[in-house]
Backbone and ligand atoms as CSV (ligand in chain L), in Angstrom:
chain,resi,resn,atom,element,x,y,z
A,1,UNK,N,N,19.417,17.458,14.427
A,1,UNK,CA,C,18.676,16.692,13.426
A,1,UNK,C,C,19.585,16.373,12.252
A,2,UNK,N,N,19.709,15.290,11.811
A,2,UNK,CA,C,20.373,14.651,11.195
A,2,UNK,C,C,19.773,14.291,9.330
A,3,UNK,N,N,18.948,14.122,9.477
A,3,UNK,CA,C,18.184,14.172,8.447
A,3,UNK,C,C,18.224,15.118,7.234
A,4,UNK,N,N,18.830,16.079,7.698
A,4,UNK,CA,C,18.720,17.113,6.511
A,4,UNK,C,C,20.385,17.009,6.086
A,5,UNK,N,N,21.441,16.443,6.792
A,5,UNK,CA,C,22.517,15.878,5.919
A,5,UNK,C,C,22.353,14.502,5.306
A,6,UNK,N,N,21.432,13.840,5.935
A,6,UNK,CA,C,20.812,12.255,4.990
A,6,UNK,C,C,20.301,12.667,3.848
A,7,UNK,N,N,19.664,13.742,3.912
A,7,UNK,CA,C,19.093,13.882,2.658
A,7,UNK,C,C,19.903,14.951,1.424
A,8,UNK,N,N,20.724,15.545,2.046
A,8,UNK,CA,C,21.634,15.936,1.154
A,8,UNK,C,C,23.241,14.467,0.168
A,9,UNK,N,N,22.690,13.716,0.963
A,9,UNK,CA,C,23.091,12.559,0.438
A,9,UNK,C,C,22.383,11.911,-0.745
A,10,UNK,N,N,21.091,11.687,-0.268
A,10,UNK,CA,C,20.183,11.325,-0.850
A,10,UNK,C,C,19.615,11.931,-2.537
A,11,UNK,N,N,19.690,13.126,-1.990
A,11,UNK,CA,C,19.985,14.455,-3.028
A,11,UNK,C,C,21.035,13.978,-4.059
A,12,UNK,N,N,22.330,14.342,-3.603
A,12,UNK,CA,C,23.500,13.751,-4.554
A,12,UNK,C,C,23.172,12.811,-5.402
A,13,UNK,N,N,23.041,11.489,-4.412
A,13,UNK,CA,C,22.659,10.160,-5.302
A,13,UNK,C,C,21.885,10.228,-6.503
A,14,UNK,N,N,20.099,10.879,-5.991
A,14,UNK,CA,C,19.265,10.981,-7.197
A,14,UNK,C,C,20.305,12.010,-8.430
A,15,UNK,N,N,20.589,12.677,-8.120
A,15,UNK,CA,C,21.258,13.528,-9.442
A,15,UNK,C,C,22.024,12.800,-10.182
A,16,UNK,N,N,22.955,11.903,-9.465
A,16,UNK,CA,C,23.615,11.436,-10.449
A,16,UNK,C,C,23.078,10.286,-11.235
A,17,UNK,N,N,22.122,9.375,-10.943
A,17,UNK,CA,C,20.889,8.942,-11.522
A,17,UNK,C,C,20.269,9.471,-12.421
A,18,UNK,N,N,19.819,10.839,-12.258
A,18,UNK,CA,C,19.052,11.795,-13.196
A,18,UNK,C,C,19.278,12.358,-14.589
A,19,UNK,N,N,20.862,12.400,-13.986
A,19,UNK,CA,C,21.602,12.982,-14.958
A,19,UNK,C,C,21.486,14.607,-14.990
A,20,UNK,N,N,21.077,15.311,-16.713
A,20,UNK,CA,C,20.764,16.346,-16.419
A,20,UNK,C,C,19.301,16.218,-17.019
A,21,UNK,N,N,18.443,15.907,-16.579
A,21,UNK,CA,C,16.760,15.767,-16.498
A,21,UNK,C,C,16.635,15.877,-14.658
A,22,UNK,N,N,15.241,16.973,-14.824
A,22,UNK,CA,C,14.646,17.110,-13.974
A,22,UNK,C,C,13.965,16.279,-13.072
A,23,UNK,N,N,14.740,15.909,-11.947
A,23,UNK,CA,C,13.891,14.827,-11.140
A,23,UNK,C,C,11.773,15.552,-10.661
A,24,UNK,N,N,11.219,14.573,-11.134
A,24,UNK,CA,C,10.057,15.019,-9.864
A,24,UNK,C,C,9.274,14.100,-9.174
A,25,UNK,N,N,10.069,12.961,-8.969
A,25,UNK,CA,C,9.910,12.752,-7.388
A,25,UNK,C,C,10.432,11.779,-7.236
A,26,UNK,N,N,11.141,11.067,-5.796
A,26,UNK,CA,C,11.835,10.634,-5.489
A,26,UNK,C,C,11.120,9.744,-3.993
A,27,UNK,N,N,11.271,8.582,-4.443
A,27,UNK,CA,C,10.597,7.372,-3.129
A,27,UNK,C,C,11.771,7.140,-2.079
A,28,UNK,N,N,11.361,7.226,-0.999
A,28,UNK,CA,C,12.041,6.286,0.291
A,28,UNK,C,C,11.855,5.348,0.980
A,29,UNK,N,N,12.662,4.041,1.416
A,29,UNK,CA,C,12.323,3.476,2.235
A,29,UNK,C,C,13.079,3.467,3.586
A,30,UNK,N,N,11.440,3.669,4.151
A,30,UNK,CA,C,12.494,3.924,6.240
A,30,UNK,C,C,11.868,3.435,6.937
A,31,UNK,N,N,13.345,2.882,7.493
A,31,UNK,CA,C,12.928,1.815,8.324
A,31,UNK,C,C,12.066,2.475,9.902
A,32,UNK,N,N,11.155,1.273,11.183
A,32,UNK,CA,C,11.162,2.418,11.684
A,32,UNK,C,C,12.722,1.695,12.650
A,33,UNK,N,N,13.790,1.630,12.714
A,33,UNK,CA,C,14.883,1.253,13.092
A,33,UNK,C,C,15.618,1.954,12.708
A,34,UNK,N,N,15.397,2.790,11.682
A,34,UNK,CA,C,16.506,3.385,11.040
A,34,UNK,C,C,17.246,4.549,11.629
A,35,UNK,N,N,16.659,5.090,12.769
A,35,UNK,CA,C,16.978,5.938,13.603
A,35,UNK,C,C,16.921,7.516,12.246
A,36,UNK,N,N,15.720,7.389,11.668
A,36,UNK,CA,C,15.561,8.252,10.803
A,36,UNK,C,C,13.870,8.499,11.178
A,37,UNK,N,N,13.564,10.038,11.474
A,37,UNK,CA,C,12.437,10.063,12.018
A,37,UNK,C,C,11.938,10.684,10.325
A,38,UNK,N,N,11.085,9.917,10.570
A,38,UNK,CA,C,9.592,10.409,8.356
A,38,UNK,C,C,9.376,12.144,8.585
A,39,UNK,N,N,8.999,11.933,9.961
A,39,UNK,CA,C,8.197,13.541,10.165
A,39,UNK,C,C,9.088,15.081,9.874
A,40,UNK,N,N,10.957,14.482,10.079
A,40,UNK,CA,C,11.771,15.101,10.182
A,40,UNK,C,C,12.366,15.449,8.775
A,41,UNK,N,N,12.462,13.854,8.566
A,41,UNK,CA,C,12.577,14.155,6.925
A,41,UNK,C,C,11.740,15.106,5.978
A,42,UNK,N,N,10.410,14.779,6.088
A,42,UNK,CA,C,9.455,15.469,5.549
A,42,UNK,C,C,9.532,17.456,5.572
A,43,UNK,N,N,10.185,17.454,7.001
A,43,UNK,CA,C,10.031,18.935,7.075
A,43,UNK,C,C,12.129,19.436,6.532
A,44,UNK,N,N,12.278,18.701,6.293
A,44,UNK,CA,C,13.914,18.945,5.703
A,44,UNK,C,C,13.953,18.545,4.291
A,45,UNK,N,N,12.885,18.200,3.516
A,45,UNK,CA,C,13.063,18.051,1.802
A,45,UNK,C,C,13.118,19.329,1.500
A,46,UNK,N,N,11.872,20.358,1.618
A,46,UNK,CA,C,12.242,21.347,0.671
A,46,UNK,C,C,13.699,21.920,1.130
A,47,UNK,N,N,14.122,22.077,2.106
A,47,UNK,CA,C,15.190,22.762,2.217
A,47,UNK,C,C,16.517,21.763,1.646
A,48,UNK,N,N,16.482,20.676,1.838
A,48,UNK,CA,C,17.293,19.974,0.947
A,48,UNK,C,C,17.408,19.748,-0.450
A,49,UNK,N,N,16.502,20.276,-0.991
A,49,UNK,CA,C,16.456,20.210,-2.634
A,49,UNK,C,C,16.753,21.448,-3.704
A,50,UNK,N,N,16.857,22.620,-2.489
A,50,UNK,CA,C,16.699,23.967,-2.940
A,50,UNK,C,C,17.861,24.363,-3.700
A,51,UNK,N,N,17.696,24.899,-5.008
A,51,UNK,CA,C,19.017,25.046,-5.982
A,51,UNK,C,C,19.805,23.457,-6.827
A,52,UNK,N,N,19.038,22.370,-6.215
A,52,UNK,CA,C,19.070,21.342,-7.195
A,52,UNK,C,C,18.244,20.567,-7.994
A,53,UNK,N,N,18.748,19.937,-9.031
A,53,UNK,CA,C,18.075,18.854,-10.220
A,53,UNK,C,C,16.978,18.732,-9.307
A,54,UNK,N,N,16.831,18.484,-7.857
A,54,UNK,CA,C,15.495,18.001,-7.057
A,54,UNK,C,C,14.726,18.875,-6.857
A,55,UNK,N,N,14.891,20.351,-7.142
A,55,UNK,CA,C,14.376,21.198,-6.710
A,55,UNK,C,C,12.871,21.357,-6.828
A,56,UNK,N,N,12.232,20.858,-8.142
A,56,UNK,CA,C,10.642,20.529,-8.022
A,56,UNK,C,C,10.392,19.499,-7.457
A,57,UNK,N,N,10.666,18.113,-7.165
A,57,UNK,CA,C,10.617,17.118,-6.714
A,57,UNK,C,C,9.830,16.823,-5.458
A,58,UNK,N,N,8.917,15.771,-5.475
A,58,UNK,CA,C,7.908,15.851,-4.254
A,58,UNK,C,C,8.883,14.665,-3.575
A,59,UNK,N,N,8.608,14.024,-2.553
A,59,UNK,CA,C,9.074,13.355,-2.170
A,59,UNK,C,C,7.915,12.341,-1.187
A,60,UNK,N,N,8.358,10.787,-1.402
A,60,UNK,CA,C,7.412,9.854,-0.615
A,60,UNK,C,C,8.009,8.875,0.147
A,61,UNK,N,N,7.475,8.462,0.657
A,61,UNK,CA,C,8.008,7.675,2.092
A,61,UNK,C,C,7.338,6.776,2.524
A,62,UNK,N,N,7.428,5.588,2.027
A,62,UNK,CA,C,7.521,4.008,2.710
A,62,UNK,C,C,7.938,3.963,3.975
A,63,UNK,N,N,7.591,3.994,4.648
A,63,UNK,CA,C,7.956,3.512,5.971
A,63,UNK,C,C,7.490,1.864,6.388
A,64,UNK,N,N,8.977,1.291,6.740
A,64,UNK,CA,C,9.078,0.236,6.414
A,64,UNK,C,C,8.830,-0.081,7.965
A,65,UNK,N,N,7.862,-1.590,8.778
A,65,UNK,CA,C,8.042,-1.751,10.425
A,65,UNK,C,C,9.149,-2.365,10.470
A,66,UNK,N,N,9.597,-2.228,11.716
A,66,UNK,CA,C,10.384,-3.218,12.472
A,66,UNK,C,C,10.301,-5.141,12.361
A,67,UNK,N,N,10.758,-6.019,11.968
A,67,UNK,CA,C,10.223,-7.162,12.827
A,67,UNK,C,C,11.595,-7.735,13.190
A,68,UNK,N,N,11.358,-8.779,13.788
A,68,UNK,CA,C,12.222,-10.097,14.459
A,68,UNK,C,C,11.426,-11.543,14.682
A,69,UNK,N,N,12.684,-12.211,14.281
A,69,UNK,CA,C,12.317,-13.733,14.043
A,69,UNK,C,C,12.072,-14.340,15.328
A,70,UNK,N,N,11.467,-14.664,15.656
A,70,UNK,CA,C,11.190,-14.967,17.414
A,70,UNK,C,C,11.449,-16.285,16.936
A,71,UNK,N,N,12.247,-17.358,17.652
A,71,UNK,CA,C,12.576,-18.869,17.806
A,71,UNK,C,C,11.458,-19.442,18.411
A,72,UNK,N,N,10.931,-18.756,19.566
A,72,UNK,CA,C,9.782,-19.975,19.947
A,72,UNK,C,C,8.702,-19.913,19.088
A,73,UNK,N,N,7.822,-18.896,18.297
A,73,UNK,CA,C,6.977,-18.653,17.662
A,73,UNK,C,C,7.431,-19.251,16.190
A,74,UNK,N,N,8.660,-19.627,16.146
A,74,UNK,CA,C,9.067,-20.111,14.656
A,74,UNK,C,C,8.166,-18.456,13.446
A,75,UNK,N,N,8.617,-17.303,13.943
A,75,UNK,CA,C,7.881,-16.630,13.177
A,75,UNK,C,C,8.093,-15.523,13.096
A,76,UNK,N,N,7.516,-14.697,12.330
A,76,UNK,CA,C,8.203,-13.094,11.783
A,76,UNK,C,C,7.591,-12.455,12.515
A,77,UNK,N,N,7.721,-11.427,13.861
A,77,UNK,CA,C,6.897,-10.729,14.387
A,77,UNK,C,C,7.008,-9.374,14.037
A,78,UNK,N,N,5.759,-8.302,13.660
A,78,UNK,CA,C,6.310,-7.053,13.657
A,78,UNK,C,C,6.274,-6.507,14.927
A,79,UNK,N,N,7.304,-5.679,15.592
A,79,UNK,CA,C,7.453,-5.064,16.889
A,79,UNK,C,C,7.425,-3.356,16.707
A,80,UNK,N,N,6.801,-3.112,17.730
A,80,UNK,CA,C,6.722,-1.317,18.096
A,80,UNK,C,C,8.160,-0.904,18.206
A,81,UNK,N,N,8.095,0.184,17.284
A,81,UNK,CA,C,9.468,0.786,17.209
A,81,UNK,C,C,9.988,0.862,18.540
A,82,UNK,N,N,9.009,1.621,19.645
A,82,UNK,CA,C,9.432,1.783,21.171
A,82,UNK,C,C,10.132,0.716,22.062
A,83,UNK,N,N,9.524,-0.368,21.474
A,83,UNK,CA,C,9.853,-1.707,22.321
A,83,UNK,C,C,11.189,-2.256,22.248
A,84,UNK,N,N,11.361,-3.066,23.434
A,84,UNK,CA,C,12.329,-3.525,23.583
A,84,UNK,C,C,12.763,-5.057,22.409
A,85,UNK,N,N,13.722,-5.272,21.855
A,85,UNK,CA,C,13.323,-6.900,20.966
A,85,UNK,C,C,13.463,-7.744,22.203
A,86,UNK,N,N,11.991,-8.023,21.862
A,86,UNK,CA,C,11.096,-8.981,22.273
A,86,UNK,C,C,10.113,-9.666,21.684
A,87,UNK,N,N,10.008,-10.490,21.947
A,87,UNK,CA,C,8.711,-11.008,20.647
A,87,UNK,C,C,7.776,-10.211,21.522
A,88,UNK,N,N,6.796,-9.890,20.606
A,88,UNK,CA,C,5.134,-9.301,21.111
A,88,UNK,C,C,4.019,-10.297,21.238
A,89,UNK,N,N,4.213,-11.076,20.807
A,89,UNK,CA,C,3.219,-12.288,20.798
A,89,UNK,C,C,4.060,-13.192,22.534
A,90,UNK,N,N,4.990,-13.574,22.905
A,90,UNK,CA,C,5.165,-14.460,23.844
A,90,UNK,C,C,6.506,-13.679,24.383
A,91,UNK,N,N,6.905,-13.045,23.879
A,91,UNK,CA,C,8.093,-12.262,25.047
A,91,UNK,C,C,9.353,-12.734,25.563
A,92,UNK,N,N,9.764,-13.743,24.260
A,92,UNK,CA,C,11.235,-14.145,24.030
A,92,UNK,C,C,11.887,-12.910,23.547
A,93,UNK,N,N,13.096,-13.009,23.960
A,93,UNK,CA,C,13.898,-11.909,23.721
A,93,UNK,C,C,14.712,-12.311,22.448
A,94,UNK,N,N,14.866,-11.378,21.671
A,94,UNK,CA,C,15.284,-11.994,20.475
A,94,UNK,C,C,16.117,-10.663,20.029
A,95,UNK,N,N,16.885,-10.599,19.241
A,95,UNK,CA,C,17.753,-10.015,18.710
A,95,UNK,C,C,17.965,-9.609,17.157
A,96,UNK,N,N,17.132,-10.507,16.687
A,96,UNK,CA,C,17.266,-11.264,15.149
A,96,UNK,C,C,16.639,-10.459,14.466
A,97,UNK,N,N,17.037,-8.911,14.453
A,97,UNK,CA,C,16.062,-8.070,13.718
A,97,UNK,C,C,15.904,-8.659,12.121
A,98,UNK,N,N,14.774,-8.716,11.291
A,98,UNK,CA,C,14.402,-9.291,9.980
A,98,UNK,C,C,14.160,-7.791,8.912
A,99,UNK,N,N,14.106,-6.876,9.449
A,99,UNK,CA,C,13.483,-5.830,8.895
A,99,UNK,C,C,13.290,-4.240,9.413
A,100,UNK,N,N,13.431,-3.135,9.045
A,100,UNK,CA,C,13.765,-1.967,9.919
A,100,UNK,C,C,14.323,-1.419,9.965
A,101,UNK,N,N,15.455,-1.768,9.656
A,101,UNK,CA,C,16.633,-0.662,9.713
A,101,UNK,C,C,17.105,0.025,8.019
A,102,UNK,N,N,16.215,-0.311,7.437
A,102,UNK,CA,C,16.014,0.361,5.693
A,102,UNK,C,C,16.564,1.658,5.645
A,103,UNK,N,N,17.286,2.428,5.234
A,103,UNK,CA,C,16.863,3.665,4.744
A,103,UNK,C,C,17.968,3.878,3.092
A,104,UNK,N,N,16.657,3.777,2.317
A,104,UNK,CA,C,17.312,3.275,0.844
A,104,UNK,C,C,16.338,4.090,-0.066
A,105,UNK,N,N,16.943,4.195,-0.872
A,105,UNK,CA,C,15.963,4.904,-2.577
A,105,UNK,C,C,15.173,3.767,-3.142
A,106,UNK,N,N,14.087,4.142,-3.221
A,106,UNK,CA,C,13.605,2.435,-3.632
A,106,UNK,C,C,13.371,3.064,-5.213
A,107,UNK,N,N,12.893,4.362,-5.748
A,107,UNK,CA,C,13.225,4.613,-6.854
A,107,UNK,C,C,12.857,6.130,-7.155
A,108,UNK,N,N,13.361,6.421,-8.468
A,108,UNK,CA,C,13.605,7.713,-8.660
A,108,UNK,C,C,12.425,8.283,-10.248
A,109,UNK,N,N,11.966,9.334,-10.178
A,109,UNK,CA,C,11.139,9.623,-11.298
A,109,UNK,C,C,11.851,10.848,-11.493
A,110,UNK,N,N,12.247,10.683,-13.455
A,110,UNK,CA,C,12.680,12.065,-13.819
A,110,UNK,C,C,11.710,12.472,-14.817
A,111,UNK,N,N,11.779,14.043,-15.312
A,111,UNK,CA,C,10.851,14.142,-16.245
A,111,UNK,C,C,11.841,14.433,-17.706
A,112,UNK,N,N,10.986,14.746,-18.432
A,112,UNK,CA,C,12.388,15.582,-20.171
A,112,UNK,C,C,12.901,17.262,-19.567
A,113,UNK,N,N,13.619,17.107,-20.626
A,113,UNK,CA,C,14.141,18.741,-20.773
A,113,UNK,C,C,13.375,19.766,-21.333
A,114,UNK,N,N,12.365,19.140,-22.236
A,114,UNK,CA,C,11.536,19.800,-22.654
A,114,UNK,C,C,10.532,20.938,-22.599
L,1,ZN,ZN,ZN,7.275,-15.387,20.030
């Protein structure tokens, strides 16, 4: 599982963002392409935050779908992570992923020192 060094990345990043204020909480966006499973992440935050600025920090998760631009449909389809790219509506094969493969900080909440 991979995820719990993504998120020791992730970790880093917010801190240096934070500064020295206490992060408490921290947004994600994931794709489902991202070859980043939510459920995995979810069970690898607390252990990724433990002894840092993140250490109270809840954590949330956007999970962003898949789509592709299908040419015959002239159109944005969203597709099942499982599936093959294909359009789902008519079953051109398409390649043209539009969306999915996310895995980004979309933003960070700190609190005072106070
Ligand atoms: Zn189509």
């Amino acid at each position: 599982m991979h995820e719990l060094s993504l998120l020791a990345g992730v970790v880093g990043a917010v801190e240096e963002v934070a500064g020295d204020k206490p992060v408490s909480s921290v947004g994600l966006r994931v794709g489902a392409r991202s070859g980043v499973m939510v459920d995995a992440l979810e069970a690898a935050w607390p252990v990724a935050i433990v002894g840092t600025r993140c250490h109270a920090a809840s954590l949330e998760i956007e999970a962003i779908p898949a789509t592709v631009w299908c040419p015959t449909c002239q159109n944005e389809q969203v597709i099942d992570e499982f599936f093959a790219l294909v359009c789902p509506v008519c079953e051109t094969p398409t390649a043209d992923l539009r969306q999915g493969r996310e895995f980004t900080i979309s933003w960070v909440d700190v609190g005072t020192n106070d």
